[in-house]
C-alpha positions as CSV (number, residue, x, y, z in Angstrom):
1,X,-74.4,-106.2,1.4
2,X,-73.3,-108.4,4.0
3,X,-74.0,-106.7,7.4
4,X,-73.0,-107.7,10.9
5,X,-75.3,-106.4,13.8
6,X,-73.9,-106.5,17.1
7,X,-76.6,-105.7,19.7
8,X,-79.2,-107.4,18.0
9,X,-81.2,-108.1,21.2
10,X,-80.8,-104.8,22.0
11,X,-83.8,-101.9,21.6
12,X,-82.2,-100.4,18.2
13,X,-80.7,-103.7,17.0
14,X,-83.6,-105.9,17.5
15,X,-85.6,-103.5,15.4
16,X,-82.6,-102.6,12.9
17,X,-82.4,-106.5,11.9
18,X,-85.1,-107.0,10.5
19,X,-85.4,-104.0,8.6
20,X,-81.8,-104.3,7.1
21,X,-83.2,-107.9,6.1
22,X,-86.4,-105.8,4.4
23,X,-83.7,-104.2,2.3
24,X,-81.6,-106.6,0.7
25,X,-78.9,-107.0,2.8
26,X,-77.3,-110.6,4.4
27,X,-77.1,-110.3,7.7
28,X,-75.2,-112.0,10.8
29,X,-75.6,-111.2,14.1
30,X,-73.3,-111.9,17.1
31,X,-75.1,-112.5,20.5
32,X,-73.9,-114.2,23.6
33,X,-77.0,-116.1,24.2
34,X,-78.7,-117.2,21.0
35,X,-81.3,-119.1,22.5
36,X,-82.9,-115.7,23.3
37,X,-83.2,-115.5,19.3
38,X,-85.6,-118.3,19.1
39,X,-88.8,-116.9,19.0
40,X,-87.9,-113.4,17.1
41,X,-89.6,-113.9,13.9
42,X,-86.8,-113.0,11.5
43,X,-84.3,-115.3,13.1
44,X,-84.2,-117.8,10.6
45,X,-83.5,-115.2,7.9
46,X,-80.1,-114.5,9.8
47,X,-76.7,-116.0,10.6
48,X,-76.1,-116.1,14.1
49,X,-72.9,-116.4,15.8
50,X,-72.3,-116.9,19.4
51,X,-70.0,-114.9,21.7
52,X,-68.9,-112.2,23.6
53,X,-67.3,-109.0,21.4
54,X,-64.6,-109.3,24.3
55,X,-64.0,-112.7,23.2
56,X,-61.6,-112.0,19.8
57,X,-62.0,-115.3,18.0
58,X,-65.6,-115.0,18.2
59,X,-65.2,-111.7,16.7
60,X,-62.9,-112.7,14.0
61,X,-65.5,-115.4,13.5
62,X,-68.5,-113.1,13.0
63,X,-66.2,-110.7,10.7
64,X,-65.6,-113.3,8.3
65,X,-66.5,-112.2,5.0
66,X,-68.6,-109.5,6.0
67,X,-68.9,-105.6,4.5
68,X,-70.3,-103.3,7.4
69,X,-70.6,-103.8,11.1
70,X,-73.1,-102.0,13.2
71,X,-71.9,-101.3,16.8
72,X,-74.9,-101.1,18.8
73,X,-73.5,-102.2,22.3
74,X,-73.4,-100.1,25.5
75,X,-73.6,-101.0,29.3
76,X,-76.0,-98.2,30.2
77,X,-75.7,-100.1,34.1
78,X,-72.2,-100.3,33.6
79,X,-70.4,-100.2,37.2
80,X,-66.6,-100.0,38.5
81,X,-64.1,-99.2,35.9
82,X,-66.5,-100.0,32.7
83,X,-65.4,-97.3,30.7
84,X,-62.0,-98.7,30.3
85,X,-64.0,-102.3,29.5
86,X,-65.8,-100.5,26.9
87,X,-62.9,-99.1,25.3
88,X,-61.3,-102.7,25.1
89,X,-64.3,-103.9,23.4
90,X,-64.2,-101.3,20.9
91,X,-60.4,-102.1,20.1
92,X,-61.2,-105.5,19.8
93,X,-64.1,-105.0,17.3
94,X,-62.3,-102.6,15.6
95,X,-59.0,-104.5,15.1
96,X,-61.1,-107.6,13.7
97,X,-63.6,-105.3,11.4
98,X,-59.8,-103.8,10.1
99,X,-58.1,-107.1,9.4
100,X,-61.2,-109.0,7.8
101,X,-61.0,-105.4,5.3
102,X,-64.6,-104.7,6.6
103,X,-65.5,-101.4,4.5
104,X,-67.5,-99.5,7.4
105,X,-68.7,-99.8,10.5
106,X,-71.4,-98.0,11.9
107,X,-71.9,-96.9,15.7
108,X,-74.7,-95.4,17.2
109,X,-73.0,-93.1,20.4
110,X,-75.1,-90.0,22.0
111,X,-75.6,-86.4,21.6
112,X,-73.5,-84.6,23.9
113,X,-72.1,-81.0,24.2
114,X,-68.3,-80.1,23.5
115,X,-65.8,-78.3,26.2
116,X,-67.7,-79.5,29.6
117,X,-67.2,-82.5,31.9
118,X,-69.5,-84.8,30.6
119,X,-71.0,-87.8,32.6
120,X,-69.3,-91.1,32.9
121,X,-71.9,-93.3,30.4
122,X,-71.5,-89.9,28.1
123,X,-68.2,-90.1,28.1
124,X,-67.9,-93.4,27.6
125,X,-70.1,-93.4,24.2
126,X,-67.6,-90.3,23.2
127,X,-64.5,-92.5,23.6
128,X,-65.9,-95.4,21.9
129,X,-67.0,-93.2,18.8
130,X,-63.1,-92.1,18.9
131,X,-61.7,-95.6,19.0
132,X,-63.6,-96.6,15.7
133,X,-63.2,-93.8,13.9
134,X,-59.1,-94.4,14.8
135,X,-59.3,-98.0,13.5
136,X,-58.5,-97.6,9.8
137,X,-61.9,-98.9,8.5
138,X,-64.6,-96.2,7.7
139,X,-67.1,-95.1,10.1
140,X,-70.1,-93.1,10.6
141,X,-70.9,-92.4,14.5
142,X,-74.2,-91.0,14.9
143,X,-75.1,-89.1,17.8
144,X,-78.6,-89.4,18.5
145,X,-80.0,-88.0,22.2
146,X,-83.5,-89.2,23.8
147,X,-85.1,-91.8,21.5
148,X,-88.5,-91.7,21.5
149,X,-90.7,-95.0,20.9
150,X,-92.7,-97.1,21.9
151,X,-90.6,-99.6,24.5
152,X,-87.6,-97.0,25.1
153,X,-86.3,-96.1,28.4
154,X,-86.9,-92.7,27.7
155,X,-89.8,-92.7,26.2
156,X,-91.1,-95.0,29.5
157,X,-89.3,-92.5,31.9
158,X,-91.3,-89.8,30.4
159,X,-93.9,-91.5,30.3
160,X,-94.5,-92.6,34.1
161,X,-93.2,-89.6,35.3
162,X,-95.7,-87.1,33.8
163,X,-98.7,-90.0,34.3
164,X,-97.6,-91.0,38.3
165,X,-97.2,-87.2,39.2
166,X,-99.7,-84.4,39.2
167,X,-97.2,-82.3,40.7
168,X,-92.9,-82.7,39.6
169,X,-90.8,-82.0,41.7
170,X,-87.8,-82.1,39.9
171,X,-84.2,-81.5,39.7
172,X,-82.6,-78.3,37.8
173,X,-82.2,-80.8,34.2
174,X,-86.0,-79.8,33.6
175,X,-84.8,-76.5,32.2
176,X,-82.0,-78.7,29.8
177,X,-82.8,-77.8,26.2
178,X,-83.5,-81.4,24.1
179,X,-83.8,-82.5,20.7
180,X,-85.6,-85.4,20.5
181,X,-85.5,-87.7,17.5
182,X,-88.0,-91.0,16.4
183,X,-87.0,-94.1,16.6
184,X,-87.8,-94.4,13.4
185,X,-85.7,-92.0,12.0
186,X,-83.1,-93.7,13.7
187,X,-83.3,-96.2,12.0
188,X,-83.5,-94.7,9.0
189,X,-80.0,-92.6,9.4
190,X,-78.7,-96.4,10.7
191,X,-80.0,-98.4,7.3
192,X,-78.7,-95.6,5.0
193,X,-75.1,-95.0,6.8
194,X,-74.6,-98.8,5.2
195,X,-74.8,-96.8,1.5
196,X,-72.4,-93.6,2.7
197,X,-69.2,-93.0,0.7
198,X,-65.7,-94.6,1.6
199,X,-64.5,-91.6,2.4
200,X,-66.6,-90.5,5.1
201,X,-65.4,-90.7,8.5
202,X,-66.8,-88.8,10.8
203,X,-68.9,-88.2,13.9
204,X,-72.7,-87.2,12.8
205,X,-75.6,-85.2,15.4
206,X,-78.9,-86.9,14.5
207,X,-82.1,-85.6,16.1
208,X,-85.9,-84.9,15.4
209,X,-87.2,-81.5,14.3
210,X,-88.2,-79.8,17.8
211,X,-86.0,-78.8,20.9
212,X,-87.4,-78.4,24.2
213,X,-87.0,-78.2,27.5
214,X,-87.2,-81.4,29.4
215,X,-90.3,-80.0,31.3
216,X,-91.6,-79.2,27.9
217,X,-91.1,-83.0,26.9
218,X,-93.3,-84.3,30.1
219,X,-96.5,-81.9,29.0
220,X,-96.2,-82.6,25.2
221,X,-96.8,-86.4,26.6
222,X,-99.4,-85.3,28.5
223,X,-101.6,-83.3,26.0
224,X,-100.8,-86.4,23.6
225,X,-102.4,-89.0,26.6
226,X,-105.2,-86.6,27.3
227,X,-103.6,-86.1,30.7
228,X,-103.6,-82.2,32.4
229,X,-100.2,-80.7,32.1
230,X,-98.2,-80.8,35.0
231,X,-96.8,-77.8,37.1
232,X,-92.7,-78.5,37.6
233,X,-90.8,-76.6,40.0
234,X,-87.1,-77.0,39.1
235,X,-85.0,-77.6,43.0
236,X,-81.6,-76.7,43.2
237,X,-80.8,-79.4,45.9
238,X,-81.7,-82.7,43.6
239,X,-78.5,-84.1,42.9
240,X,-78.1,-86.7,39.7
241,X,-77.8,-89.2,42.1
242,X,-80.4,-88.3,44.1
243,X,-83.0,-88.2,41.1
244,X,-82.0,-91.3,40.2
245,X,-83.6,-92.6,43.4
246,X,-86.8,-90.8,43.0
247,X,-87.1,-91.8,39.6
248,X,-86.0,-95.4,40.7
249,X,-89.2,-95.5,42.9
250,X,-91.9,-93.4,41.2
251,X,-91.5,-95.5,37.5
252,X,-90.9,-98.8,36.3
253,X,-86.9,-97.7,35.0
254,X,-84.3,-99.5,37.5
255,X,-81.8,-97.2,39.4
256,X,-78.6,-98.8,36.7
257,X,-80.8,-97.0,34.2
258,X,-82.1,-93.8,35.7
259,X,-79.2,-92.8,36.9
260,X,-77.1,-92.6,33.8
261,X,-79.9,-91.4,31.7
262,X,-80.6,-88.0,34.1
263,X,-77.1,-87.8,34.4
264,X,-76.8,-87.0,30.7
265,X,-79.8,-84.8,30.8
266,X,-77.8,-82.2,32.7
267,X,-76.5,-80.7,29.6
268,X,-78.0,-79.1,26.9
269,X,-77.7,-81.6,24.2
270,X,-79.3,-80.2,21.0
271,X,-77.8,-81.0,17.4
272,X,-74.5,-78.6,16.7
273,X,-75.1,-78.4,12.7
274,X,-77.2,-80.5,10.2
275,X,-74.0,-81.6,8.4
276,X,-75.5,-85.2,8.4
277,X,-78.2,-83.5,5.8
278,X,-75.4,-83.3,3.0
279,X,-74.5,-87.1,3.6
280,X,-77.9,-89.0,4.7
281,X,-80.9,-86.2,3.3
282,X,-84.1,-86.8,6.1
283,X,-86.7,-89.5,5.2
284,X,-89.1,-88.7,2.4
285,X,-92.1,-87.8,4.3
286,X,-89.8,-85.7,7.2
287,X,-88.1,-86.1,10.4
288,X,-91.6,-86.8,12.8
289,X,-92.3,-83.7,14.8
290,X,-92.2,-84.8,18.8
291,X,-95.6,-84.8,20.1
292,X,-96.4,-87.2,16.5
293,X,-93.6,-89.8,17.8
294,X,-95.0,-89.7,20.9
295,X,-98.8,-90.5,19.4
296,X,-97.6,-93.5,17.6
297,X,-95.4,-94.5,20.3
298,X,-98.8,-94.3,22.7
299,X,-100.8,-96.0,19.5
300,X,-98.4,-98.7,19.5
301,X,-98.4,-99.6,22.9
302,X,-102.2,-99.8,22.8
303,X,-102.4,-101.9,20.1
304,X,-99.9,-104.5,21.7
305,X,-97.7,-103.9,18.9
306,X,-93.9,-103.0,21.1
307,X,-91.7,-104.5,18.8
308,X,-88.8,-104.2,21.1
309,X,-88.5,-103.0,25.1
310,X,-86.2,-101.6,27.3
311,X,-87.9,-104.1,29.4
312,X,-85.8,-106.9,27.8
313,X,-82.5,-105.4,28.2
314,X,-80.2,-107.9,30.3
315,X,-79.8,-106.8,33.9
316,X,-75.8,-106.6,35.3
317,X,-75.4,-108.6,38.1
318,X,-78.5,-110.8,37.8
319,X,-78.1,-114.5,37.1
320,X,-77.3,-115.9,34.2
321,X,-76.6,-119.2,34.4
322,X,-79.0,-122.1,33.5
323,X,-81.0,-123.9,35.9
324,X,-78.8,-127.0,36.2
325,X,-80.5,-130.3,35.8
326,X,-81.5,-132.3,38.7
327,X,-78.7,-134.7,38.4
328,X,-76.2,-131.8,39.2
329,X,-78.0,-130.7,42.1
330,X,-76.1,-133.5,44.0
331,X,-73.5,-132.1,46.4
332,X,-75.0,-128.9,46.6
333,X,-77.6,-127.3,49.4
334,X,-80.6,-126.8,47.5
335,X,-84.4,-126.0,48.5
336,X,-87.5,-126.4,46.5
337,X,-90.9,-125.8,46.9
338,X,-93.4,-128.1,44.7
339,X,-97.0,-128.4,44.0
340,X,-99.1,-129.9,42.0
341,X,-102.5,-129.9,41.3
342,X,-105.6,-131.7,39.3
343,X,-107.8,-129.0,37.1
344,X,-111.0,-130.2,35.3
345,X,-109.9,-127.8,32.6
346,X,-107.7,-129.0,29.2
347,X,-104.0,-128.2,29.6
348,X,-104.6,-125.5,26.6
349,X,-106.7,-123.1,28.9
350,X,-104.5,-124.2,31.7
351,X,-101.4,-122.9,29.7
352,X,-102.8,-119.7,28.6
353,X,-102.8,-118.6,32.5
354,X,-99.5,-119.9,32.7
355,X,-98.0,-117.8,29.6
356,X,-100.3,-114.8,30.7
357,X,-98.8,-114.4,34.2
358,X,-97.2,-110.8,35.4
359,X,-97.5,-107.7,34.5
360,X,-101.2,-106.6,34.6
361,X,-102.5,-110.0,35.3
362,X,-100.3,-110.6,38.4
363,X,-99.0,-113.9,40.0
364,X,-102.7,-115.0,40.9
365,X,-102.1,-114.5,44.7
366,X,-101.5,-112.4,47.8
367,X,-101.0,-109.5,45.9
368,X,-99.8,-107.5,49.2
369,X,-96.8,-109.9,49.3
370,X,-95.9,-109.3,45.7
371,X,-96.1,-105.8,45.7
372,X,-93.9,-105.2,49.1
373,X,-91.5,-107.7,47.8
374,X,-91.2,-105.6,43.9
375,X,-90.6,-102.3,46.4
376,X,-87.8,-104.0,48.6
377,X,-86.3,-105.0,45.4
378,X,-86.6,-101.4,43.8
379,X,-85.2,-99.8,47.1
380,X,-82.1,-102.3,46.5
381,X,-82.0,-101.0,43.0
382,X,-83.3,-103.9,41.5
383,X,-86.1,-103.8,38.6
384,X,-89.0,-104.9,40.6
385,X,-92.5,-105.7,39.9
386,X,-93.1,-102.6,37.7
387,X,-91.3,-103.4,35.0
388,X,-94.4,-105.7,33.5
389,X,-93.6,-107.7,30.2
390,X,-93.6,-106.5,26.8
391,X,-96.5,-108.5,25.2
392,X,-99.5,-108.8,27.7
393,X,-100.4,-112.8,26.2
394,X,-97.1,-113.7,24.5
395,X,-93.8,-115.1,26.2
396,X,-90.4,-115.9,24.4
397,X,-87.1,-116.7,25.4
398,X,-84.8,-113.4,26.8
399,X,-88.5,-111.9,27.2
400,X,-88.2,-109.9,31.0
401,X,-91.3,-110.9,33.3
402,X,-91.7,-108.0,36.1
403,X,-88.4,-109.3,38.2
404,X,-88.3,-113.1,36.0
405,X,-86.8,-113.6,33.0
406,X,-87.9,-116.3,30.3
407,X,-85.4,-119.1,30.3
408,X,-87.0,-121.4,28.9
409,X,-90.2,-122.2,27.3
410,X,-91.9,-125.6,25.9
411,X,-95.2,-123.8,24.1
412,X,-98.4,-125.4,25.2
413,X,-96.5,-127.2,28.3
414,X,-94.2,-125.0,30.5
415,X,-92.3,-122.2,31.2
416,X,-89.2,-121.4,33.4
417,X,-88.5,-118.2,34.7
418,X,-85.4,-117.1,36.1
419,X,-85.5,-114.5,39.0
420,X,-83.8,-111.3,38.5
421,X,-84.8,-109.6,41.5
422,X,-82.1,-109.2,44.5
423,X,-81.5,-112.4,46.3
424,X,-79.0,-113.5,48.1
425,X,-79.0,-116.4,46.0
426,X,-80.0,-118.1,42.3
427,X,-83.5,-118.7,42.1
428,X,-85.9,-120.2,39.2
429,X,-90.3,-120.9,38.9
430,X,-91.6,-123.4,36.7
431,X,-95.0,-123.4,35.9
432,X,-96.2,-126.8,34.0
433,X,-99.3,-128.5,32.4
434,X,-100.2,-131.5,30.7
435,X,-103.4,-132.9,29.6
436,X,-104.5,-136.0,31.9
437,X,-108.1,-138.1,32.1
438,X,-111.1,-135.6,32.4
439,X,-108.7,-132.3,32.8
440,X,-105.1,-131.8,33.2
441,X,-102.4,-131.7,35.8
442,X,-100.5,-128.3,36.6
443,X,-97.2,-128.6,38.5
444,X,-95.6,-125.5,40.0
445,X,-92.1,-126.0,41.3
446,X,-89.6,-123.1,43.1
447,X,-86.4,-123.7,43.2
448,X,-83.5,-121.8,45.5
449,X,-79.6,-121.9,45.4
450,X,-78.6,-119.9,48.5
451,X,-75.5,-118.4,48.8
452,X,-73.6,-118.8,52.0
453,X,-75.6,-118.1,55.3
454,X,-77.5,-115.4,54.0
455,X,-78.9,-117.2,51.1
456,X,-80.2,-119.9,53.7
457,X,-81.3,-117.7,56.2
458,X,-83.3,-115.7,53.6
459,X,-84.8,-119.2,52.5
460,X,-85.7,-119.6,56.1
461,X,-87.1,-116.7,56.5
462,X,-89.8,-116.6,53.4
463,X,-90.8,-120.2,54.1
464,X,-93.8,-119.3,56.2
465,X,-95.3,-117.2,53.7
466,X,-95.3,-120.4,50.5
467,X,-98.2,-121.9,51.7
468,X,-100.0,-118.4,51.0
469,X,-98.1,-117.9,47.9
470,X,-97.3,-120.7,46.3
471,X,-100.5,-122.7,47.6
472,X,-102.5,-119.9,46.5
473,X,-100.8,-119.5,43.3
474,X,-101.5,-123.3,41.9
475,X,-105.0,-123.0,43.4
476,X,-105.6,-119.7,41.5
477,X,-104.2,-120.1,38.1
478,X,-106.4,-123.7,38.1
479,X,-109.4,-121.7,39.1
480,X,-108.3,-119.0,36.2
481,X,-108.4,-121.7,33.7
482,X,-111.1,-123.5,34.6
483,X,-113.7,-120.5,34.7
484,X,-112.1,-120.0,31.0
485,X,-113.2,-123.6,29.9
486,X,-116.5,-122.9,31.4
487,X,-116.9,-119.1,29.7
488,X,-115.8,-120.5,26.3
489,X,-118.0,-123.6,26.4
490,X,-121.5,-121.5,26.8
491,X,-120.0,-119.6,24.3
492,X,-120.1,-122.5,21.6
């Protein structure tokens, strides 16, 4: 069939794609920034069409001739009034899908109890489900709850919290009862929906075979890890908000994403009836117990094999813009910090430092200053330095670096990332090589656009500490390089 993903640089949709590909189908994908398509393997087996699903022409564009949509978008960091944003977005997708006579669209929403209050992002996904299933054209909504996998924010928010913590302290949502499901069975309910009946239109409760408590969740991790399972005492005076803070500072997850994700977890949400069993029958082999999800999730992550990351998801309120060319710097008030320096090493050793940088290999100096400057950001709700990148040796475009993003990348000679920690301010790093006489040349270039006073005084203020940073950054990442060329040359 011909399929249109929406989402496709998401989590689900970067891993749907290419299986829909695997089975037959022709699929387009909608994105607002295509470039972060580049280096995804199975982007030259897809139509891609850019825009915004506000944006109706570009909509109407990406519904042309096509058969099923998946609706995979949701601002989980959504602020202000986005649930009325959300519902827009779904009118707007679903009036196009109904007008182009698309036959079905398919939404993943979340698992969520009926007759209480339910939490903002909840109730958001709720309201969405209703507006496609009132547009006219067929849909399935599948309510799935906490996706394990390797990559997911809640997998990772399990994760950390049971590995940082020999002792949880934790809010009363511990005792919620939880029906996990697979991320691959997922995307099995998503790939076979495609095939369901033209008369189906309906909401659907997707989840794994187990229900637990929360608490029951972090030890199952733990016995998977090899890790001693944790005493939790459940406190009565840890609001949602406020355990959104504590998880914002003990893992990696950002505050925009802890805070909807526990505020969910204060109900019970646990599969209402298996009706979804008489439409979609279970994979073959079986819906993957928990505590096997959460093995291959652990196997994958070891292996270097994350497919896709929470890690990568965009981050509201962080730059977006390009890094203007130099020409178009003229008029404004910006401040730059170069280096450059000769290494005795080739530019191919150079580089592979370059691509390697963050995460567990670090920014090759002053560490201290690093690490207090990834807490200020997480104390400003920002992602920090914890977040790591997804592949420990590979970098492509969209790919999140601790508080960078990967704007840009020339393979082999540099890489521009563009900060999406909190600054008052737009701020880039290039990192550079190229092969000269007897070595190579690495140049290293920062690069500030302040925002009114307090972008220039915070400019001001950090400049005493680039000589140790930057300095030591260019001297290290030389040094890196060179004891590289020297290791692989007794090697030969």
């Amino acid at each position: 069939m011909r399929v249109l993903v929406t989402g496709a640089t998401g989590y689900i949709g970067g891993r749907l794609v290419p299986r829909l590909i695997g089975a037959g189908h022709d699929v387009r994908v909608l994105v607002r920034q295509p470039e972060r398509l580049r280096d995804v393997p199975w982007a030259a087996s897809v139509d891609v069409v850019a825009g915004d699903l506000g944006d109706r022409a570009a909509v109407d564009r990406a519904m042309d001739g096509i058969e099923v949509v998946y609706y995979l978008v949701h601002s989980m960091g959504g602020r202000g009034d986005f649930e009325s944003i959300e519902v827009e977005i779904a009118r707007n997708v679903a009036a196009s899908a109904r007008e182009h006579g698309v036959g079905r669209i398919v939404y993943l929403g979340g698992l969520h109890p009926e007759g209480v209050r339910l939490s903002r992002h909840l109730r958001s996904r709720a309201e969405v489900g209703e507006v496609l299933l009132g547009s006219g054209v067929p849909t399935v909504v599948l309510q799935a709850g906490v996706i394990i996998g390797s990559g997911s924010t809640s997998f990772e928010m399990i994760r950390h919290l049971t590995e940082v913590l020999p002792y949880m302290p934790a809010p009363r949502w511990v005792r919620s009862n939880i029906q996990p499901i697979a991320v691959r069975d997922v995307l099995h309910y998503l790939i076979r929906a495609a095939e369901v009946p033209a008369d189906v239109n309906r909401a659907f409760d997707i989840g794994g075979p187990d229900v637990y408590r929360y608490g029951q969740l972090m030890n199952g991790y733990a016995v998977e890890a090899g890790l001693p399972q944790r005493p939790i005492a459940a406190l009565p005076v840890l609001t949602p908000w406020l355990a959104g803070q504590w998880v914002n500072l003990v893992t990696p997850i950002p505050r925009r994403l802890a805070v909807p994700i526990i505020e969910s977890l204060q109900y019970d949400c646990v599969m209402r009836d298996h009706d979804i069993d008489a439409v979609i029958p279970p994979p073959a082999e079986g819906l993957l117990p928990y505590r096997t999800a959460v093995r291959l999730a652990l196997e994958r992550e070891r292996e270097g094999e994350v497919e896709t990351s929470w890690r990568n998801a965009q981050v509201l309120g962080a730059p977006s813009d390009p890094l203007p060319s130099d020409p178009e710097w003229a008029g404004h008030t910006v401040y730059v910090d170069e280096r450059e320096q000769r290494s005795t090493a080739p530019a191919d050793d150079v580089w592979r430092v370059i691509e390697g940088v963050g995460g567990e290999n670090g920014w090759y100096s002053f560490p201290l200053l690093w690490a207090v400057r990834g807490w200020i950001d997480k104390l400003f709700g920002g992602v920090g330095l914890r977040r790591g990148r997804r592949d420990a040796d590979e970098l492509h475009v969209g790919d999140a670096v601790d508080f960078w993003r990967v704007e840009a990348i020339d393979r082999g000679r540099s890489l521009r990332l563009r900060a999406e920690m909190r600054v008052p301010g737009r701020a880039w790093l290039e990192l550079a090589t190229s092969d000269v006489d007897g070595g190579s040349d690495y140049r290293q270039r920062a690069v500030f656009f302040p925002k009114g006073l307090s972008g220039r005084l915070y400019w001001w203020a950090i400049v005493p500490f680039h000589d140790v940073i930057f300095s030591g950054m260019a001297n290290r990442i030389t040094a890196e390089a060179e004891a590289s060329a020297r290791a692989r040359e007794r090697g030969r």
